[in-house]
N, C-alpha and C positions, 0 to 999 in steps of 0.2 A: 541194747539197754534192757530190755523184755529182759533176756538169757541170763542178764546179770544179778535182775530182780529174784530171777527162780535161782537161781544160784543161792543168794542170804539166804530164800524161804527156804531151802533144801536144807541148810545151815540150821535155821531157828526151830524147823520144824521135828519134834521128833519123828524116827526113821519111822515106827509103827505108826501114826497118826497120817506120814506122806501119802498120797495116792498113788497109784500105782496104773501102768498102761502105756500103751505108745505115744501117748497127748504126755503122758506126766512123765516118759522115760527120753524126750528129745529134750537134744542138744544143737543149736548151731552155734555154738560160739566158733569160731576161728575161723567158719565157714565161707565160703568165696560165693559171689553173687550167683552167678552159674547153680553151684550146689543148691542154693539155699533157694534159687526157682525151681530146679529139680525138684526137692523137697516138697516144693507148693505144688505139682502135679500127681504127686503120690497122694495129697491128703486133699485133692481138689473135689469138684463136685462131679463128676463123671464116678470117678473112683469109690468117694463114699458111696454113693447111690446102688452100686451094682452089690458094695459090701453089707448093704441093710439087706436088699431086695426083696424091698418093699417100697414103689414106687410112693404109695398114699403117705406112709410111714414115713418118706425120707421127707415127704410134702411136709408134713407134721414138726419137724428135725429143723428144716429151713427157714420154715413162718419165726421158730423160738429164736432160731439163729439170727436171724435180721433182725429181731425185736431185737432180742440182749445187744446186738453190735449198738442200736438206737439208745437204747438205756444207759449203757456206759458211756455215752456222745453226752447225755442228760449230767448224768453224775459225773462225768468231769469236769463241765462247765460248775456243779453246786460246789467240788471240791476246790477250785479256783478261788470258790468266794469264801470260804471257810464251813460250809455245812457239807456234813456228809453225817448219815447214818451207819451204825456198824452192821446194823441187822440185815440192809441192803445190798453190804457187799459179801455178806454169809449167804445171800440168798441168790445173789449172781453166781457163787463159785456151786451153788450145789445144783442153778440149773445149768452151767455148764458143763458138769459131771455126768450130766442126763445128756446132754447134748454128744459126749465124749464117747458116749456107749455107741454099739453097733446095732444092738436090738431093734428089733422091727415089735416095739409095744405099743401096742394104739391106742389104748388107752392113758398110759403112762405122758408118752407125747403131747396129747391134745391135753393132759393135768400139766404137764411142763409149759406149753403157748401159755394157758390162761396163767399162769404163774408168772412167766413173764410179764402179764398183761398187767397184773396184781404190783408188780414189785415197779413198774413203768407210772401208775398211776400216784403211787406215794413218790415215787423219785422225782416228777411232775410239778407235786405238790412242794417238796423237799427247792426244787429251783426257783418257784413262784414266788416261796415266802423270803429266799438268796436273796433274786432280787430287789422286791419288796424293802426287806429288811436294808440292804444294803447304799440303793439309791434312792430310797422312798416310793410310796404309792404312787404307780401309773396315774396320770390324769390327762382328760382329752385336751391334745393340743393341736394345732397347726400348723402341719410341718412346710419348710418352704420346698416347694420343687423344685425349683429352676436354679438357675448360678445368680452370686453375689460378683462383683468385681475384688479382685484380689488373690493370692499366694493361697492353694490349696493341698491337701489332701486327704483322700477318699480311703475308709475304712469298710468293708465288708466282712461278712461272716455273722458270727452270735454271740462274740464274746464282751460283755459289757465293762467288762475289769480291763478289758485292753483298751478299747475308746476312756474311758475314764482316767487310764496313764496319760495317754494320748493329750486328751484336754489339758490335765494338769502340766503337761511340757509344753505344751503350744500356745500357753497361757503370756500373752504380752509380748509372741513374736512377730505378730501381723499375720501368720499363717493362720487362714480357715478353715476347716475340719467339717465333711461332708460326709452323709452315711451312705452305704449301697447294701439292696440285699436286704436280708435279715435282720438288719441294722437300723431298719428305720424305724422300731417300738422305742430306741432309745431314748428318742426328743420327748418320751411320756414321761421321764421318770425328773423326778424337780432333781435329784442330785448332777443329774446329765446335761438337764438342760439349763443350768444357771453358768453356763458356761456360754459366753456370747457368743465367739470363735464358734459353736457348733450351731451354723448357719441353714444348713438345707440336707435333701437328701436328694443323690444323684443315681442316676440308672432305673434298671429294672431290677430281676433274678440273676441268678448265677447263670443262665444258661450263654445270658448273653456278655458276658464279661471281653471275651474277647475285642467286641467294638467298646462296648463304655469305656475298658478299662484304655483302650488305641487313643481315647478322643477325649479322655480325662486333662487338663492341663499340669498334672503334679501327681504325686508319687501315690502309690497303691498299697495298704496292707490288707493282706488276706489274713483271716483269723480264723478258728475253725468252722471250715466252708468246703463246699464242694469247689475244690482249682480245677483248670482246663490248664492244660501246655500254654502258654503264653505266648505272643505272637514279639515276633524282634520290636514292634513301634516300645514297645512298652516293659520288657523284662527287664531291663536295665534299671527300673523304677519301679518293680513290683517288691515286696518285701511280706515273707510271711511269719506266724506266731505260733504257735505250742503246738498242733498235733500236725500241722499243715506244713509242708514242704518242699521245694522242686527243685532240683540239681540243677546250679548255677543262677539260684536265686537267694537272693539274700536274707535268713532267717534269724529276725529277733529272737535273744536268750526270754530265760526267766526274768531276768531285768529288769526287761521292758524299758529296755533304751534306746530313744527312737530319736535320739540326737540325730544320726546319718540321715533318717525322713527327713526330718526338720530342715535342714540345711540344703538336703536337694530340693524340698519345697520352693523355699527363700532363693534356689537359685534360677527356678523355672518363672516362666510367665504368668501362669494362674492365668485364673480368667480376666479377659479383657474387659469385660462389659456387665453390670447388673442388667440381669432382661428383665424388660418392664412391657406389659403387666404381670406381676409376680403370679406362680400357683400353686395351692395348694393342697395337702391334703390333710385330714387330722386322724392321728391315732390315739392310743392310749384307754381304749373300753373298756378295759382291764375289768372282772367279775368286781373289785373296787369298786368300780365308779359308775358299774351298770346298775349293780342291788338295787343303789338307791332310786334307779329307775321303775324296778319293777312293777309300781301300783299302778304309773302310766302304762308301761307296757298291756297287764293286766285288761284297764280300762279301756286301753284302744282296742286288744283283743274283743271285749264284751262289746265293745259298741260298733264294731265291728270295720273302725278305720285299721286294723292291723289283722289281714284274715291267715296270715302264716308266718314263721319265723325259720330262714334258710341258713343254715351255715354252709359253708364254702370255703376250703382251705386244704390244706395237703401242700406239700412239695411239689415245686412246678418241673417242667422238663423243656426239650427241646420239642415233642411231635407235633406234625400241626393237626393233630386230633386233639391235642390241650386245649384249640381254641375252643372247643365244647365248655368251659366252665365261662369264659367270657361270655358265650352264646346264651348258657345257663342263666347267667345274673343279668343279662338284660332282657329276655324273655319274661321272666319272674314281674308278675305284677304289680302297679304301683303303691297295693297297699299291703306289699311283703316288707318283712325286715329282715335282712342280711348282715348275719355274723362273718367273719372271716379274720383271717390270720393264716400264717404262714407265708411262704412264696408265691403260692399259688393265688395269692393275693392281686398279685401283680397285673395277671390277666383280666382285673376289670377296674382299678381301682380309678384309674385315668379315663374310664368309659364316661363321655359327653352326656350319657342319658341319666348316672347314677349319683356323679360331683354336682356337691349342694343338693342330692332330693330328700325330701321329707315326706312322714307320714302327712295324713290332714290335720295332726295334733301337734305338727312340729318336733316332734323326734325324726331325729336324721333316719333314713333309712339302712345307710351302712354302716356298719360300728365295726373299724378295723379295732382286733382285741389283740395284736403283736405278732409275735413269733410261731412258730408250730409248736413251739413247745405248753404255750399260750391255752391251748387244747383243752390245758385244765379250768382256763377261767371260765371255757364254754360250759362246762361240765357243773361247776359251780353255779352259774347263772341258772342252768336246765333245771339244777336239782331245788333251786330255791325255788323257782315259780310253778315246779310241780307241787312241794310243800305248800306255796300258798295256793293253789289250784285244788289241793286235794287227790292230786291222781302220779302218775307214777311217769317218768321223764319220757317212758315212749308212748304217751296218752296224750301229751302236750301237742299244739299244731307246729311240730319243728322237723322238717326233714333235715337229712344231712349229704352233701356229696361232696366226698374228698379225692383230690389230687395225690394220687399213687405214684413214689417214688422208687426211696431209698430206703434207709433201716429205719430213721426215725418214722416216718411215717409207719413203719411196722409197727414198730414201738405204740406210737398212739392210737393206730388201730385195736391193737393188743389188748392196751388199756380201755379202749370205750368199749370193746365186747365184754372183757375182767366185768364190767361195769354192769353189763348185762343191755346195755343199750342196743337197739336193733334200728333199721329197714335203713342202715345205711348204703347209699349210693356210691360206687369203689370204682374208679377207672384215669384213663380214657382206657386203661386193659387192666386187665387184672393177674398181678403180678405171675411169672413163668411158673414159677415153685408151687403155688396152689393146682393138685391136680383136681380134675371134674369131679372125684367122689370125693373128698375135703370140702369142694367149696358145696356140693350138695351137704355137707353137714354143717357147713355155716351158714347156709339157706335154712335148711330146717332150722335152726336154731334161733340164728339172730336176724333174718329173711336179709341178710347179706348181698347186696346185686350190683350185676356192671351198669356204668351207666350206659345209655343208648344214644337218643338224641335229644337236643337240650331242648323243643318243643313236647313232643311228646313224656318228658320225663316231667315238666314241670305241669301239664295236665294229670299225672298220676300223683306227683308230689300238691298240687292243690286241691286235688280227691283223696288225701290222707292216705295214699297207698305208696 
């Protein structure tokens, strides 16, 4: 489909205006799998690296490349909902032009990341206000956790235009609609959640899909998400959406017609039993519905029932050095407040120490603010209460340590450096493609660091270091 796209543009585009090189001069139309993995080992990461050679240089090449893969993940989901800028994607294709070079420019490079960074933080914005716009302002709610009795299906991933199909077909079948994953800022939004049918949210992360998705009682859709190979309990009833796919599983069109869910829901058991007592959690922090927080905030800061403000978030993984962020957020003292979002979420949100705590002024102490992409409302929030502080967002008492994944995660790292924000905390490792003289210039720069351990980190992080 790609090959066919460049096809028209090769067509519309005049010849002088085309670009030109072995990115702009491939073809694999008619090519056999074989070939076309061939193909991926010619232009893979061994190969490019030896053709820069410049190992720091290719570091520089890989950070943009992860971001832009993140950015386009962002703006396809805005393109879903009908926002898209034109300037954005004039600004993707010319840092993938920079990207397409063999040069070993080091300066050039590190102006190409932060560019990425630049075009990640308005694409950011561009999805906030999709949302927004689309199913109305986030507002905090209480999502249920546990199962309801009745005919199910479990939706995972980020895409909120698909659950929204979803609701409006499952509307008056008796089937219940549960979120997993990424999924669960949904229950913030009043357009999503005026829907009864969408009852609770099931699971944890992506990493673990394999058992939730085993021990789910009804049918599965993946939407764009990180998928694992599927295990037999359950393929038979997994079903994926737009960019997401697995050979021998069943992929809803643009349609979005998810009659054949339905039907296999209606013909499975669902759950047997409402658990009682119910639990749960609330999201929806949304830079919305903090602002009008902030004078509290402010006052508890000054009086000194609020002596820091942590975020915590990133993309979660499988290591069990991850547990370091759980570790993290319960070590943090009880007159911190904790931002989060993303997956990374996951790892403390169900912590015994943190569900239900509060400042001593009665602000909750955890404000789940959504998704990763969410990112932006932290940014928003920073930037108001240094406005009314008078000082500059990394003057404020806010550390930050994020959960290092994938591209996205590039991506909004990308963005909060673009930003010029610094001493953030980056791990449980810090991604392969950063080599030691790179990240000594993101140290100098934006004092960039891995995390270490979750005691001694949050003794540095409540001495403002």
């Amino acid at each position: 489909e790609g090959m066919l796209i460049k096809k028209e543009l090769e067509r519309i585009v005049p010849t002088s205006d085309a670009p030109t090189g072995p990115v702009a001069e491939t073809d694999l139309l008619g090519k056999s799998l074989e070939e076309m993995e061939d193909f991926g080992h010619s232009v893979g990461v061994p190969v490019r690296q030896a053709v820069m050679g410049n190992e720091d240089c290719f570091s520089l090449n890989e950070i943009a490349t992860y971001g832009s893969k993140g950015v386009c993940a962002y703006a396809a989901h805005c393109y879903q909902l009908g926002q898209m800028d034109g300037t954005v994607m004039k600004d993707i294709h010319e840092v993938f032009s920079k990207l397409a070079s063999d040069k070993p420019d080091m300066e050039g490079l590190l102006a190409n990341a932060l560019r990425v960074g630049d075009i990640s933080g308005r694409v950011l914005a561009m999805l906030d206000d999709a949302h927004a716009s689309t199913f109305g302002a986030p507002e905090p709610t209480p999502v249920k956790m546990t199962a309801t009795e009745g005919k199910a299906i479990l939706v995972s991933g980020h895409d909120l235009k698909d659950l929204d199909a979803l609701l409006k077909q499952t509307e008056g079948t008796g089937v219940n609609v549960y979120t997993h994953g990424e999924m669960l800022p949904a229950h913030s939004y009043p357009g999503l959640k005026k829907y009864k049918h969408l009852v609770g949210n099931y699971g944890t992360a992506w990493q673990n899909q394999k058992f939730e998705f085993a021990t789910f009682p009804g049918p599965v859709i993946v939407t764009t998400n990180c998928i694992i190979e599927p295990r037999r309990a359950y393929r038979n009833r997994l079903y994926t959406t737009n960019e997401v796919g697995l050979d021998g599983v069943t992929h809803i069109g643009h349609d979005r017609d998810f009659s054949e869910v339905i039907a296999q829901a209606q013909s499975m058991k669902g759950f047997k039993d409402t658990v009682d007592p119910a639990q749960y959690h609330t999201v929806g922090f949304n830079h919305r519905a903090v602002l009008p927080l902030a004078n509290q905030v402010i006052e508890a800061a000054q009086s000194g029932a609020l002596s820091r403000i942590v975020l915590i978030g990133g993309c979660d993984g499988s290591q069990f050095d991850r547990n370091y962020f759980t570790e993290l957020a319960e070590e943090l003292p009880e007159d911190t407040l904790i931002l989060t979002l993303g997956c990374a979420k996951n790892r403390f949100i169900r912590s015994k120490k943190l569900m239900g705590a509060t400042l001593s002024n009665g602000l909750p102490r955890l404000l789940d603010m959504g998704q990763c992409n969410d990112s932006y409302s932290a940014v928003v929030v920073a930037g108001e209460l240094a406005k009314a502080l008078d000082c500059t967002v990394n003057d404020l008492p806010l550390s930050l340590a994020l959960s290092h994944l994938e591209q996205k995660a590039a991506a909004v790292l990308l963005a909060l450096l673009n930003m010029g924000v610094k001493n953030i905390r980056l791990g449980p490792s810090l991604p392969a493609y950063v080599t030691p003289n790179v990240l000594d210039v993101l140290v100098e720069k934006y004092n960039l660091m891995p995390t270490t351990n979750a005691k001694d980190d949050v003794k540095k992080m409540m001495a403002g270091e």
